[in-house]
C-alpha positions, 0 to 999 in steps of 0.5 A, a space after each residue: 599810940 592811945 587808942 580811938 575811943 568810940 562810944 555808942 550813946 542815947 540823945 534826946 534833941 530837946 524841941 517843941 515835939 513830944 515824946 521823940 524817939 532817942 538818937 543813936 549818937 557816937 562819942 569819939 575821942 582821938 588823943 593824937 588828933 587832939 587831947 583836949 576834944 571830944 567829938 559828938 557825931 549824929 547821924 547824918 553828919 552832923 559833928 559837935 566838938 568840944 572840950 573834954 574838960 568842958 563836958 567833964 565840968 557840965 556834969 556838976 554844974 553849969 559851964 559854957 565856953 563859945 557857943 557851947 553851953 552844957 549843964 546837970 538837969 536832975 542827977 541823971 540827965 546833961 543838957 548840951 546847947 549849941 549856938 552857930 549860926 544856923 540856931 541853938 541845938 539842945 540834946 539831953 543825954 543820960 549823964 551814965 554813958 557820958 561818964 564811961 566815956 570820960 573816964 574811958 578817955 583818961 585810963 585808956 590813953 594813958 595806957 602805956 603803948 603795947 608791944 609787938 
């Protein structure tokens, strides 16, 4: 069984408001549950989920599918853009954690299970 992977990260909600404090968001990713999908959970409850191959691909360029949009801004920065129907939701990540995170997600599920 691959292990539940679950990091800590910095997002910045993109608004009308300047200089807001960072948001302490968690990265989850559960490859039983579903292999292709990771999770980005504020706080409060709000849960945006995703493809991996989505975010893995918004890192070099721009890259939509549904109402999800996510594209590089500068060469340390990702945007991610929400569309539901409650509005749009952009929060911008430092692009380091979200790349540990990946990658974290391919060598740490492909580990072979450890015995007892």
């Amino acid at each position: 069984m691959p292990p539940v992977i679950q990091e800590q990260a910095d997002a910045w909600l993109v608004n009308d408001t300047p200089d807001l404090p960072a948001v302490p968001v968690d990265l989850l990713y559960d490859a039983d549950k579903d292999p292709r999908t990771v999770h980005v959970a504020f706080p409060g409850g709000d849960d945006w989920a995703f493809g991996r191959d989505l975010l893995e691909g918004g890192l070099r360029a721009p890259t939509e599918r549904g109402g999800i949009r996510v594209w590089p801004c500068g060469r340390t920065q990702l945007v991610v853009e929400n569309h539901s129907a409650d509005g749009v939701e952009v929060v911008q990540f430092d692009s380091a954690p979200l790349i540990r995170f990946l990658h974290r997600t391919h060598t740490e599920s492909a580990k072979p299970p450890a015995h007892a």
